[in-house]
N, C-alpha and C positions, 0 to 999 in steps of 0.2 A: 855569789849566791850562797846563802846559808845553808848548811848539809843538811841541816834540820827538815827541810824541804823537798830536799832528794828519796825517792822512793825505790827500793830497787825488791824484785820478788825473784829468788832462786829456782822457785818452786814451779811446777809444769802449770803452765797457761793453759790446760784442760777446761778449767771452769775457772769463776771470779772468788772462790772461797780461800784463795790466796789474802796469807794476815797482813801484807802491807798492803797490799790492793784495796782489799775494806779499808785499810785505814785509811790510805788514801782519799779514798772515795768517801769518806765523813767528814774530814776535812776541808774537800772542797769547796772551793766558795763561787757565787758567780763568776765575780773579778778574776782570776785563779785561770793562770795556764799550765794549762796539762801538754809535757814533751812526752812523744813517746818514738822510738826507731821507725817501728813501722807499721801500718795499718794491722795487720793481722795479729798484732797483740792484743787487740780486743776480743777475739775469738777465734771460733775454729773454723766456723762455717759462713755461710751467706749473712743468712738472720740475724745469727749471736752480732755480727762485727756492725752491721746496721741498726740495732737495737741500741747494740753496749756506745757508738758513736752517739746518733739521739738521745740517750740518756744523758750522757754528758755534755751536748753542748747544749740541747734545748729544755730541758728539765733541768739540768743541774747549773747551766747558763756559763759554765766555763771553755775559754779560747783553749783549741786543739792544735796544735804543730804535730804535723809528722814530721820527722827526718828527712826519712827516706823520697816523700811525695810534697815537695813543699806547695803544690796547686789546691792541697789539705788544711791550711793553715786558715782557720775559722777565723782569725783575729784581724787578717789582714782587707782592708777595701778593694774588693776588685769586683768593680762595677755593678754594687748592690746587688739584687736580683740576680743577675748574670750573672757573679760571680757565685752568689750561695749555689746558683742551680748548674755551673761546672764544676763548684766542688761537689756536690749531693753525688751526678753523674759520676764524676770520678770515683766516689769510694764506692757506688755500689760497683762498679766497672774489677775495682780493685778486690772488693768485698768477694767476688766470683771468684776473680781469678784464684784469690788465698783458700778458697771452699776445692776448686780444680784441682789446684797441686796440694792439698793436704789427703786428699783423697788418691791422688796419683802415687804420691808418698806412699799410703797404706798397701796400695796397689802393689807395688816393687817390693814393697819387706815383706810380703805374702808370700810372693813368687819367689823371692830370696829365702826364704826360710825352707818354702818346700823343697825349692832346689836343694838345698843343703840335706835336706833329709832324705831326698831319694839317692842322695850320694853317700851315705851313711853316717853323718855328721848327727852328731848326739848332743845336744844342748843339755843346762844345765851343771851342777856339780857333778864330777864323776863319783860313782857308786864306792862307799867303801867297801873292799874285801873281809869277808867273816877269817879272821882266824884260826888257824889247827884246832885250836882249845874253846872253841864255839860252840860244839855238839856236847861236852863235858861240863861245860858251864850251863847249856841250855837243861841239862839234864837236872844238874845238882839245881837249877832256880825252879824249875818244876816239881823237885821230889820237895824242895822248898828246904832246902839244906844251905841255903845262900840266897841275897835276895839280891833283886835288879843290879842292885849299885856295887853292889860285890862280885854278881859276876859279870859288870860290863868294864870294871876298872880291869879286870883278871882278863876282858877282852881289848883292852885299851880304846874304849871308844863309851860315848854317852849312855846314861840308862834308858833314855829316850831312841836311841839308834839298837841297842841292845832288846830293848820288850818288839822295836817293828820285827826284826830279826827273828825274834822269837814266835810272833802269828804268823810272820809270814812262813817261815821255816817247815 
């Protein structure tokens, strides 16, 4: 298979504003099979995954393979009718389930987070410390006897961490 052909996005499956995804999808051609792992790379939820499916195989007229579900595989004859309308069945069957657990997902890292914070767990970068010479510097940039950059270097940290320092102080 030519790599030229291979599509791979890094980038979070949130929405389709992914730049190979587009490209991909301009590309396409009727003839043109599209591999993908698994159903839920079309989307997040119910609709998105039954939408972004139909679009590409009956608007865009391109053969689907999933990996993971080969009973998905739009290309293959399994008994006309009957076959289209147990694969249809199946993705939306699958289309739920991936909407279920993505939402379950959100569910746990909720709970996990709060957990964490009522046990005192502090997310984020830790706060830097003002140094001894932070009140002397904040003073001299106020009387304006030295400015931001002079006395944040004099604090060893950014003019930008140095002026928060300084409203907030």
């Amino acid at each position: 298979m030519d790599r030229r052909h291979i599509y791979a996005d890094k980038a979070s499956g949130k929405d389709f504003k992914r730049p190979s995804y587009q490209r991909l999808i301009r590309r396409l051609k009727p003839s043109d099979t599209l591999v993908i792992k698994s159903v839920d790379r079309l989307g997040r939820n119910y609709n998105e995954i039954l939408d972004e499916w139909r679009r590409l195989t009956k608007l865009n007229g391109a053969r689907l393979v999933v990996l993971d579900m080969p009973l998905l595989d739009t290309g293959r004859d399994c008994a006309g009718v009957t076959g289209e309308f147990v694969a249809d069945l199946m993705l939306q069957l699958l289309s739920y389930i991936a909407q279920v657990e993505r939402k379950s997902i959100h569910q746990r890292q909720a709970e996990g987070i709060a957990s964490a914070r009522a046990r005192g767990v502090q997310f984020g970068r830790p706060r830097i410390k003002k140094p001894e010479r932070f009140e002397a510097c904040r003073e001299a940039y106020l009387a304006e006897r030295m400015t931001a950059s002079e006395a944040a270097a004099q604090c060893g940290v950014s003019a930008s961490t140095f002026l928060r320092w300084v409203r907030g102080a």
